[in-house]
DOLO-494606 format. One record per residue (C-alpha): residue in one letter; z, y, x. Coordinates in steps of 0.05 Angstrom, whole numbers, plus 5000, padded with zeros to 4 digits. Each point is the difference from the previous one (the first is absolute). Layout:
BEGIN
AZYX
...
END
This chain:
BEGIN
X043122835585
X495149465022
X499049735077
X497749405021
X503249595053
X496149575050
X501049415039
X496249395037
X501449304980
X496849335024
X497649504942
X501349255014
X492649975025
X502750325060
X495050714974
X504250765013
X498650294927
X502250794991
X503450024939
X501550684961
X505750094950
X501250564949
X506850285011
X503750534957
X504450415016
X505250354952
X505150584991
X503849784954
X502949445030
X508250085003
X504750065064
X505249684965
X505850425004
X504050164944
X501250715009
X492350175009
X497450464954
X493949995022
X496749294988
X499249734939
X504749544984
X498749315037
X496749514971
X502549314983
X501949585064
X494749335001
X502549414967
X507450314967
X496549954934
X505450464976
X498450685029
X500850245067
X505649755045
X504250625016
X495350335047
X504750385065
X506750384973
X500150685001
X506149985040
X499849515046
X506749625000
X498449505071
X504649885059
X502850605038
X496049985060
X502050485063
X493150025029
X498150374928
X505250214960
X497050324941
X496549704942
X493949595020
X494749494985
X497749495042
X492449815017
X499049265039
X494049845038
X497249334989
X502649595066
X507550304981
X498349644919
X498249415041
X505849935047
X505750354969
X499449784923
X507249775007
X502150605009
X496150304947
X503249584955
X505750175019
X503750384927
X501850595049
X492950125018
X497450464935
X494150524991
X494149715040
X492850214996
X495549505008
X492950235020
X494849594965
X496449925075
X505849685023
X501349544940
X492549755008
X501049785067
X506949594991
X495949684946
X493949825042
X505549775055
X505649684964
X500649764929
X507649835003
X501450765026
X495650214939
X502849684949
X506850325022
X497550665004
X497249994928
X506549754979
X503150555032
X495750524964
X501549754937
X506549985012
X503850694963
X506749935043
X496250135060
X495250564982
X493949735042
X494550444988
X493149695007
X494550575019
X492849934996
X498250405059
X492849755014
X497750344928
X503450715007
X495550475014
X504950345050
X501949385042
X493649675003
X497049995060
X493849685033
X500049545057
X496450395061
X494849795051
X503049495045
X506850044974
X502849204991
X502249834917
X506749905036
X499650725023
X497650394932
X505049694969
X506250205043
X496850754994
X499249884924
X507349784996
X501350675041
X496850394955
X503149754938
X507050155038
X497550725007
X498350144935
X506149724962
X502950495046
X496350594983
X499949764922
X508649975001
X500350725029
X497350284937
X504849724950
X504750484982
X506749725021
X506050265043
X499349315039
X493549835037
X498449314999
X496749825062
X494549285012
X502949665065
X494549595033
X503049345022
X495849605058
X501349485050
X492850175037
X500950435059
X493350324998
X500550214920
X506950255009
X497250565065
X494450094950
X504950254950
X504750375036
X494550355029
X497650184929
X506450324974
X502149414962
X507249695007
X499449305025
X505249395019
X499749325017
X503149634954
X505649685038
X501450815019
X500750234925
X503849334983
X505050115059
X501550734970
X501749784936
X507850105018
X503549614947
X495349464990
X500549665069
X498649254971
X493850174990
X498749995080
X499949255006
X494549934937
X494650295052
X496049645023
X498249945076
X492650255021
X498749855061
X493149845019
X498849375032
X499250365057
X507050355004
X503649385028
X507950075003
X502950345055
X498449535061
X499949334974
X496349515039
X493849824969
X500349284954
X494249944960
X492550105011
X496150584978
X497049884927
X492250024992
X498150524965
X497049894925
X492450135017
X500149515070
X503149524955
X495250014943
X494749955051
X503749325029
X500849734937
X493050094980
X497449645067
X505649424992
X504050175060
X505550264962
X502149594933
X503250434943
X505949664952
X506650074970
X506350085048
X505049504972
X507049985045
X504649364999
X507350014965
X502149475048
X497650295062
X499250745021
X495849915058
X494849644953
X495150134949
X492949714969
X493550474988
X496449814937
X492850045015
X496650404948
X491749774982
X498149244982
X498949745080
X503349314993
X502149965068
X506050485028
X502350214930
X507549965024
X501850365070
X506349905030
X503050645040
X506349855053
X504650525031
X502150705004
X493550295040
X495049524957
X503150254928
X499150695024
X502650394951
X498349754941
X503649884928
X500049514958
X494550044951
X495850535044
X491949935006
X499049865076
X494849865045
X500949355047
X497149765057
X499849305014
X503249715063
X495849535047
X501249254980
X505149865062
X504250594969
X501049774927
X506749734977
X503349564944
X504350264943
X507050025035
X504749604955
X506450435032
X503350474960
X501550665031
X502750614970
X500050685027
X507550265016
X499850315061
X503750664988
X497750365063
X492350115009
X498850095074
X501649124990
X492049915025
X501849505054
X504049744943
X493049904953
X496249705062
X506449435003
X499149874920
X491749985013
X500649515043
X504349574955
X493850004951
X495449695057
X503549415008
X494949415011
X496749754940
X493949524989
X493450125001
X498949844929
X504950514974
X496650655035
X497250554948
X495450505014
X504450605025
X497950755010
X502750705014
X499850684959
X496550385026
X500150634951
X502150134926
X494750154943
X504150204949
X508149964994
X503249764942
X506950275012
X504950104937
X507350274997
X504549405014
X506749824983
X504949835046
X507350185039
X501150385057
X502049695067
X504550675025
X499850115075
X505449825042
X499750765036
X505150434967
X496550544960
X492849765010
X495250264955
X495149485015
X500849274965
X495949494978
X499949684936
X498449254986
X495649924949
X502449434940
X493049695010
X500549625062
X492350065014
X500750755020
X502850275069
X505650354999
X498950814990
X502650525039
X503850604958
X502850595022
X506050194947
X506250435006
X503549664941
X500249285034
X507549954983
X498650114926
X494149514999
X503649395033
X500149454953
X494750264955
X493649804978
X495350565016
X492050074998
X496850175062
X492150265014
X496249845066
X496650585027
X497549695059
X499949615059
X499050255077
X496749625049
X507650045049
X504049804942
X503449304986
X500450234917
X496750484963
X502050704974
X501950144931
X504550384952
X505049924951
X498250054923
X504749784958
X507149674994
X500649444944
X507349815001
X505749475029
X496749455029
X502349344967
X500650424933
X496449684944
X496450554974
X498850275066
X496049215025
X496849994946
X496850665006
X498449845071
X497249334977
X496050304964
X496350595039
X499649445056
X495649584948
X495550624980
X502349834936
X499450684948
X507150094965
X500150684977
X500650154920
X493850094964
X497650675002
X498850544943
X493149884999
X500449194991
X504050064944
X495950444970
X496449514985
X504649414965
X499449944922
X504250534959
X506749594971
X501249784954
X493049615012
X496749524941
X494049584996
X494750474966
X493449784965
X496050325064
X503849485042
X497549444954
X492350115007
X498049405048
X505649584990
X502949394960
X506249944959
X503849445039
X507050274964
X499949274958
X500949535066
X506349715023
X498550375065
X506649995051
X500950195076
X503949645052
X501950375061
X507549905047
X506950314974
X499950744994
X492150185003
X497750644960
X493950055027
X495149374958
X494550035020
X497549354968
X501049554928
X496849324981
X499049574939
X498149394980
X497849664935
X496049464977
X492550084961
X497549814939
X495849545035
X505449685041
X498650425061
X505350485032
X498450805003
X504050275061
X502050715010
X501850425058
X501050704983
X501450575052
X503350714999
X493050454979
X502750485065
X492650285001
X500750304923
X504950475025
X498250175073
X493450325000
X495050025068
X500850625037
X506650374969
X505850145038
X503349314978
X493549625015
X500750315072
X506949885019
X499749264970
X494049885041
X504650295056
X505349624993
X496149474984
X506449464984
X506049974977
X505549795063
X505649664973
X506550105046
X506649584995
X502950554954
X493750494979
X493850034984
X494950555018
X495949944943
X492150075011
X499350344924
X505750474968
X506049604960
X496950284934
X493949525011
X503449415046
X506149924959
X498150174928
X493150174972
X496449575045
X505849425008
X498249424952
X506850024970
X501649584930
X500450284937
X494750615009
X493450114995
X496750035076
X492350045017
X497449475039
X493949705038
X499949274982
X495849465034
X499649364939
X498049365018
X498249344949
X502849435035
X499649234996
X505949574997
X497849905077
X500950695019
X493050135009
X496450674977
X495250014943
X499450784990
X502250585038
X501450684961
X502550675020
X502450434947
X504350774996
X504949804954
X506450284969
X505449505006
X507349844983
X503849545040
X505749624963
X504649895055
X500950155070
X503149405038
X503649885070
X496149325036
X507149704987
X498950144925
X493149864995
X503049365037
X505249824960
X495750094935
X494449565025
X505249465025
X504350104935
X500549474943
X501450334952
X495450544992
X492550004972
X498550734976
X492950385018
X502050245067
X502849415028
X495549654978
X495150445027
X503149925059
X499449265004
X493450054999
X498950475055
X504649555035
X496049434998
X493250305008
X503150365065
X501749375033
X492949654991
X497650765031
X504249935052
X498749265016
X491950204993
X501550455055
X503349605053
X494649524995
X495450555006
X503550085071
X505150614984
X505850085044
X506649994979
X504250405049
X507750075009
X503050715025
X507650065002
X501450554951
X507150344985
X503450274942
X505550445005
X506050034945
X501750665003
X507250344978
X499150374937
X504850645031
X497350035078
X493949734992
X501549595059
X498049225015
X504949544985
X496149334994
X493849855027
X495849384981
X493049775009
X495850014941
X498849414951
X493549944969
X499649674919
X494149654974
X499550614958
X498450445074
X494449525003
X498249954922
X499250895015
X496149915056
X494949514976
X497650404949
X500750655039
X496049645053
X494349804952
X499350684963
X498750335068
X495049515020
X496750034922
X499450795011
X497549925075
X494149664967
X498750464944
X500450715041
X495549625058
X494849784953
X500350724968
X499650345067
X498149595055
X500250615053
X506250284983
X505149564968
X507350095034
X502049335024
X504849565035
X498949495065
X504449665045
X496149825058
X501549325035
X503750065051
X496349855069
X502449365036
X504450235060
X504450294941
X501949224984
X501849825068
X508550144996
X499549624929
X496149415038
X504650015064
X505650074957
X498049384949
X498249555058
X507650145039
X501649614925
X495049495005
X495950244950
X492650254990
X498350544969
X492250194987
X497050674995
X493449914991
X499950294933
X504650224949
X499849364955
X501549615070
X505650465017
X502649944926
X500149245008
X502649855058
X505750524985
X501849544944
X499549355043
X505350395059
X506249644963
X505649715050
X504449644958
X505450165054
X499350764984
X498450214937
X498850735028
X495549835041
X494350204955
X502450724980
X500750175065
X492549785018
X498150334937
X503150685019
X497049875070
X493549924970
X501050674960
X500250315070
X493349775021
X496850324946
X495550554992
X501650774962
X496149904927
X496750724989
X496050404949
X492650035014
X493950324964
X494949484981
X494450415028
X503450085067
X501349295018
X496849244983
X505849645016
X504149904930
X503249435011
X508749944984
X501949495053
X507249824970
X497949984930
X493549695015
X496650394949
X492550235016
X502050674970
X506650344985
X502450734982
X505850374975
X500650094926
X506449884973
X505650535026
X497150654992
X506350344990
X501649795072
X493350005030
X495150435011
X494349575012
X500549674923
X499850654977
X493150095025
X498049224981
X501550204929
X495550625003
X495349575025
X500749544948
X500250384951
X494150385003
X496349245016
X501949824920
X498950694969
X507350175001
X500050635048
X494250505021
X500349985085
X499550635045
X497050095068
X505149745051
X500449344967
X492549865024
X500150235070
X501949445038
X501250475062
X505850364961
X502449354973
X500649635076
X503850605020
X504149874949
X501949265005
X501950305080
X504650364966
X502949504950
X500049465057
X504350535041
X504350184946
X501049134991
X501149895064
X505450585011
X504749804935
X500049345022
X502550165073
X505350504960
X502349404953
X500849625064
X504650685029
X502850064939
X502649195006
X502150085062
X504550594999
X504149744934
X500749365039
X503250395050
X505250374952
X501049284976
X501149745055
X504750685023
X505949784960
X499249185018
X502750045084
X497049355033
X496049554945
X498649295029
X493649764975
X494749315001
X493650295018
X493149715020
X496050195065
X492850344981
X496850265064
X501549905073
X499150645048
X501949975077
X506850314992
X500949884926
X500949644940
X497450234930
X505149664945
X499149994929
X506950034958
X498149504933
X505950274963
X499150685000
X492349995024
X501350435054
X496650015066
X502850145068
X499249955078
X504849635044
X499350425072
X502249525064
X500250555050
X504650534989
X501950655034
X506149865050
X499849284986
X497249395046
X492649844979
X500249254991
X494049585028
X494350104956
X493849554987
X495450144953
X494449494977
X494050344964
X497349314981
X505449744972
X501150534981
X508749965024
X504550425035
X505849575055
X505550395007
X503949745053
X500049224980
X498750184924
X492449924975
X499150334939
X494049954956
X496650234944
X502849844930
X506649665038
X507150104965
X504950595023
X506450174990
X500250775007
X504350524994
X498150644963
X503050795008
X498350654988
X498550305073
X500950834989
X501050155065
X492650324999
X502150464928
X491750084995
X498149225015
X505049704968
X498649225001
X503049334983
X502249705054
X499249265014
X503549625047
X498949255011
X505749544975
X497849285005
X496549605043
X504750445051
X495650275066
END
């Protein structure tokens, strides 16, 4: 049956257009259940690919509930999908209709929510049942004169309810299954009771489900913003609503950016200014009333504060351990710590929220803080990521969750409360456990850990895998070179192999041939999408989550020796002088003849002895490599220092039982070189190919306020250090030498490392600024580690279809897509670093478990008001030395932001000075646990 379906929309001219859709309606579309006779069977569920995901059971086997004890489905409106997906989740919760009305609208309203659902109806354990509603000829209905979308579609929902009803009754069957309507909407559930139709909340049907009472504390808490807790005193202002604010941010009296809280201090946080205005692009927001609300990473709206209002940065560290929350005299105390007296020159623009545009909340790992009153349901839970406020739970198995790291949701925050609302989700484990940390280290980094689906490895070669004439069209036989890789100890993932070997006509021919990652991983199959994903490959102390399934990474895609492995080679002819005559990029089949440690590689370069192809090869690169490198420092590229550990793991626990900072061989830098001048080759080529939408690399320069610790810091020494430009910076690094204190330079290297800037992924068509500021290359990509990166995967599409190699597809020439992309990637970057870093840090700490008190030299890096920052050479750990302790005397305090110094006392310390310090493990916080540093020598 045909009907047509009609509906205003405005074009982007600002015109109302009527627009008129053909819409069918069916009878033959399935209810689902398994014991219905009278459907036709249903029809395979979206996306399974393998026939339909078990449709509703014909007996359904859910929780006993004793609001309903016989058999029964359940049907969800769409603000109970929205809220209460946890719950949903939930393996108890089975045999749930999903109306096709209400799955539209979680998908217009939340893409997160969606993408669970549809997991959830593919899922056959839980017997999901997704029903098109809107296209059967009994449950359609039309929306009537004056009746709000909001409104037709709570009736359709109603409707649906009542026929599944009626439908049930006539399937012949001792047992009647009945549809219970679940709602949290006042107004719908009347509506339905009125009708005949059996309708709970959902907290009411989860509360009768007698011998499941855990599942209580996984709901979450609706209350508007307008149901404020039981007589609390008002804290907060009243958010703006969405349209006011739009309004005020199109006129400029609002400013709309990106809510970013401080680890150091809770009553702190900046508001990146979204838009190109050059002016007020970073807002500073101070105290409890000022914050309002927000979380870290939410889109607010700010207003700015009259000049005489705005503040400095505080440079106190305060963290938020108050365990009662009435404390608001308390706050006002700490506030006015933050508003001590500072100089003009120091004050920042400063602003307020004033309403949220859009929340960015996600489930968040942390450990529950139990209440001191004896069987209180109500506790909050501190959050691992110091950025977010403390949550408020209410949980009946407190005891059981002590000590454990759990995952928590926010559900929201009333205007009288000191924390938000949320609800418990999940428990991980024993905090302190290794698998449990790293779990939580993890999901705190966003990073995606789960295995590889079905469907992705659907789509990996059929083993055993050779090398078939197909795969040879478009490329050249390499297998005759004395190709080799060099990569550290116990790599399986090469990505990379070189060669080197002199011409006929005296001239050197260079190779750098990569893993061909794009032969195998095709644009828009299920692999292609979860690489993209993933985008990297995060390499933990212990693990790595791989960005492309072992099969690929560690074998037909890992340039191992002794087999035949298709490559993407770059091929240079080279003078004696290292300079480039002719550029090539070739497929190519290849067959390295040895893969080497850097010590080998090393040790064969350095050895007397030994003069076959590949060490000779290797001398060559060697040498070449070093006139690169030298070419590039004069060019003005920085060489920067950053202290980084290895751990020496036991081969039974797995735990750390050495650590020592890294040392680099001229073979790191003989690697690097070439890796270094294949990306910038290809940068070239895919740019000249496709000017508008080549995927590249830049490294802005940093601005120069960034510089000013590193020029403080280098004065205190008597030395100059120029920032002008990179080449400037580079040199005058190299002059910083104090023959009294040979590391002296490191550390103003790894200060200068600090100053810099994020290098990121941009579309050329997006952007005109190319330049790599620490490379000081005009142009720069990434090319070479595609088993490990995304973003090489889609410079060697590029590349290939610019020499013939590859045919190209839409997505790779819409710049749009591709900026939205490199977001992504930069994202992905940016998060496995910060969950290396975590990862560091908490096997330090299990070294460091077994060790007591560990009495360390140590230099000083930054100066705060109550603090020192100390770097640890030995085992290039970091730390803070704290002066004012709880219970303890504060000494006398005087901090010099010039200098910049700290007095303590009669002590002056300064930037870069020798310490003596003492190191522990502090675990009296089981969540934060920390190294502890106390100062040893010069005594205060």
């Amino acid at each position: 049956m045909l009907t047509s379906r009609t509906f205003v929309k405005r074009t982007r001219a600002g015109a109302v257009v009527k627009v008129v859709r053909e819409h069918y309606l069916r009878d033959d579309i399935a209810c689902g259940a398994a014991a219905c006779r009278l459907c036709p069977p249903a029809a395979p569920a979206i996306g399974t690919g393998n026939g339909n995901a078990p449709g509703l059971e014909a007996r359904p086997s859910g929780p006993a509930s004793s609001l309903c004890p016989g058999p029964h489905f359940l049907l969800p409106d769409t603000n109970l999908l929205l809220h209460q997906i946890d719950i949903l989740e939930d393996p108890v919760i089975k045999n749930v209709i999903v109306l096709q009305t209400v799955l539209q609208e979680v998908r217009n309203r939340s893409a997160p929510v969606y993408k669970r659902i549809r997991d959830l109806i593919q899922n056959p354990e839980k017997h999901f049942y997704s029903f098109t509603n809107e296209h059967h000829r009994e449950t359609y209905i039309e929306q009537k004169r004056g009746e709000t979308s909001n409104d037709r579609n709570d009736r359709a929902i109603r409707v649906a309810v009542k026929w599944y009803n009626e439908h049930l009754k006539k399937i012949e069957d001792e047992e009647k299954i009945q549809v219970i309507f679940l709602t949290n909407d006042r107004t719908n559930k009347e509506k339905a009771l009125e009708e005949g139709i059996t309708a709970y909340t959902c907290e009411e049907y989860i509360k009768s489900l007698t011998a499941n009472p855990e599942l209580v504390d996984r709901l979450a808490c609706v209350s508007d913003e307008g149901k404020e807790i039981e007589g609390g005193k008002i804290i907060f202002p009243e958010h703006i609503p969405l349209s006011k604010l739009q309004q005020g941010i199109k006129s400029g009296i609002y400013l709309q950016g990106t809510y970013r809280a401080s680890r150091e201090n809770y009553l702190e946080a900046t508001v990146w200014v979204h838009g190109d205005a050059e002016e007020n692009k970073e807002i500073i927001v101070q105290g409890l009333k000022h914050l309002n609300r927000a979380i870290h990473e939410d889109i607010v709206a700010v207003e700015l504060l009259a000049k005489d209002e705005w503040v400095a940065p505080s440079a106190v560290v305060l963290q938020d351990d108050g365990q009662n929350e009435e404390d608001i005299e308390n706050e006002e105390e700490k506030e006015n710590i933050l508003k001590i007296s500072v100089n003009k020159d120091m004050l920042r623009p400063t602003g307020r929220v004033v309403g949220i545009i859009k929340r960015n909340w996600r489930p968040y790992c942390g450990m529950l803080s139990k209440s001191q009153i004896k069987e209180a349901r109500r506790h909050l839970f501190t959050p691992a990521d110091r950025r977010i406020p403390r949550i408020r739970i209410e949980t009946r198995q407190a005891d059981t969750l002590e000590g454990q790291r759990i995952i928590v949701a926010i559900d929201g925050w009333p205007r009288n409360s000191r924390y938000p609302n949320g609800h418990f989700v999940k428990n991980l484990g024993s905090a302190g456990d290794k698998e449990t940390e790293t779990e939580v280290l993890l999901l705190e980094h966003d990073v995606p850990h789960q295995a590889f689906s079905q469907a992705v490895l659907s789509f990996l070669p059929k083993m055993p895998w050779s090398i078939t004439e197909k795969d040879m069209k478009h490329r050249e036989d390499l297998r005759h070179l004395n190709v080799c890789s060099v990569d550290p100890p116990g790599c399986t993932d090469i990505d990379d192999a070189l060669h080197c070997r002199e011409m006929e006509n005296g001239n050197l021919e260079v190779g750098v041939h990569i893993a061909d990652v794009s032969h195998f991983i095709r644009p828009g199959n299920a692999l292609d999408e979860e690489s993209v994903k993933r985008g990297t490959t995060v390499y933990l102390c212990e693990k790595r989550i791989d960005m492309v399934p072992e099969l690929l990474s560690s074998n037909l895609c890992s340039l191992r020796s002794n087999v035949d492995r298709l490559a993407f080679s770059c091929i240079w002819e080279m003078n004696h002088k290292a300079e480039i005559l002719k550029t090539r990029f070739t497929k190519s089949i290849i067959n390295s003849k040895a893969s080497l440690t850097y010590a080998e590689a090393q040790m064969r370069i350095d050895s007397a002895t030994m003069n076959d192809a590949i060490t000779t090869s290797l001398r060559g690169l060697n040498k070449l490599a070093k006139i690169l490198k030298k070419k590039r420092i004069d060019n003005g590229a920085l060489t920067l220092a950053s202290p980084e550990v290895r751990f020496h793991m036991d081969s039974e626990t797995h735990d750390p039982i050495d650590l020592q900072t890294k040392e680099l061989k001229e073979t790191n830098s003989m690697v690097e070189e070439f890796m270094l001048l294949a990306n910038i080759s290809v940068a070239q080529k895919i740019y000249d190919e496709f000017p508008e939408f080549a995927l590249l690399r830049k490294h802005p320069a940093p601005p120069p306020s960034n510089y000013d610790i590193l020029v403080k810091a280098a004065k205190s020494k008597n030395l100059e250090i120029k920032t002008d430009s990179a080449k400037a910076l580079a040199e005058s690094l190299d002059k910083a030498e104090s023959p009294t204190f040979p590391y002296l330079n490191i550390l103003l290297r790894i200060l200068a490392t600090r100053c810099m800037m994020q290098a990121v992924y941009f579309c050329s068509g997006m952007d005109n600024d190319f330049h790599h500021y620490g490379l000081a290359s005009p142009i720069y990509t990434h090319f070479t580690s595609p088993i490990r990166r995304y973003a090489d995967i889609i410079v060697h599409r590029l590349l290939a279809v610019a020499i013939g190699a590859d045919s190209t597809y839409p997505e790779l020439t819409d710049k749009h897509k591709l900026a939205e992309m490199c977001k992504n990637l930069n994202y992905r970057h940016k998060m496995a670093q910060y969950a290396q870093r975590a990862s560091v840090a908490f096997h330090t700490q299990l070294f460091f478990k077994t060790k007591g008190v560990v009495n360390e030299d140590a230099y000083i890096l930054f100066v705060r008001k109550n603090a020192i920052v100390v770097l640890i050479p030995k085992y290039g750990l970091e730390g803070t030395v704290f002066f004012e302790e709880k219970d303890k005397p504060t000494p006398k305090l005087d901090y010099n932001s010039e200098v910049p110094s700290l007095t303590v006392e009669d002590t002056t310390l300064r930037v870069f000075d020798k310490v003596k310090v003492n190191i522990m493990l502090d675990d009296s916080n089981i969540q934060h646990q920390k190294m502890r540093m106390v100062l040893v020598e010069p005594k205060v």
